[in-house]
C-alpha positions, -999 to +999 in steps of 0.1 A: -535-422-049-543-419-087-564-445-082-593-427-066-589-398-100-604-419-123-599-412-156-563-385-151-540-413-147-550-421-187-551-381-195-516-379-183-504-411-204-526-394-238-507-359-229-470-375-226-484-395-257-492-361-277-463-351-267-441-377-276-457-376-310-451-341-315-417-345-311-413-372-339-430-349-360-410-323-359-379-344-359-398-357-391-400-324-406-366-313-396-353-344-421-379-340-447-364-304-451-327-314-455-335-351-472-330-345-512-343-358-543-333-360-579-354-362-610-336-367-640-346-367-679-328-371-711-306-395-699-293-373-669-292-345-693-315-326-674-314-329-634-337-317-609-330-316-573-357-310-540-361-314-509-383-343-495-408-315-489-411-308-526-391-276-527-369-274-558-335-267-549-316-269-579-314-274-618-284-285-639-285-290-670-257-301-693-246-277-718-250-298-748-282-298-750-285-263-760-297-257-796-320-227-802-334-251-832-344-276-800-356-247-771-391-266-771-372-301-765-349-287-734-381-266-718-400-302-721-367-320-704-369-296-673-402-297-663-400-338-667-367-337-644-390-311-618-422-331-621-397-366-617-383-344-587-415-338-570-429-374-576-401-386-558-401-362-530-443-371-527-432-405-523-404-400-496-424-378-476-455-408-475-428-433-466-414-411-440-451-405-422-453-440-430-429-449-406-433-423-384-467-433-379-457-474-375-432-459-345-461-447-323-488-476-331-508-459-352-524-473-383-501-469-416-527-453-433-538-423-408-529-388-422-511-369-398-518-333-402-492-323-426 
């Protein structure tokens, strides 16, 4: 019967398709928002920690490293542990879509739109 419709039968596979992919992507979200990161600098002295989204979650920073004489040192060991942070969470977040986009057939190197 679907036969004589032509060109539905394929609308119907590219909806259930859409729809499929949809899903993966919000699964994909779902784990990018409670997969974590850690940048660290100064030998660990400084850690950084965010989500594979890029959202810093957390700072610690070990108390030693606190000398008023050195404020300029610790300020330039955060933001290297919240830029490593947010390199690594750019880089889990391509190798998730990545594989997200090898699961449904689609060229490695589409963008998805997120």
């Amino acid at each position: 019967m679907l036969k004589n419709l032509g060109g539905l039968a394929d609308m119907g596979k590219m909806m259930k398709a859409a729809q499929e992919m949809e899903a993966k992507m919000g699964e994909l979200q779902e784990r990018l928002n409670t997969t974590y990161v850690v940048g660290e600098s100064g030998a660990g002295l400084v850690k950084a920690t965010a989500t594979a989204k890029g959202e810093l979650t957390g700072l610690d920073i070990d108390p030693t490293i606190f000398d008023p004489n050195e404020k300029e040192v610790v300020e330039d060991l955060i933001l290297a542990a919240i830029k490593e942070a947010q390199t690594k969470a750019t880089q889990k977040h391509a190798e998730e879509m990545q594989s997200l986009t090898e699961s449904l057939g689609l060229p490695a190197n589409m963008k998805l739109p997120f």
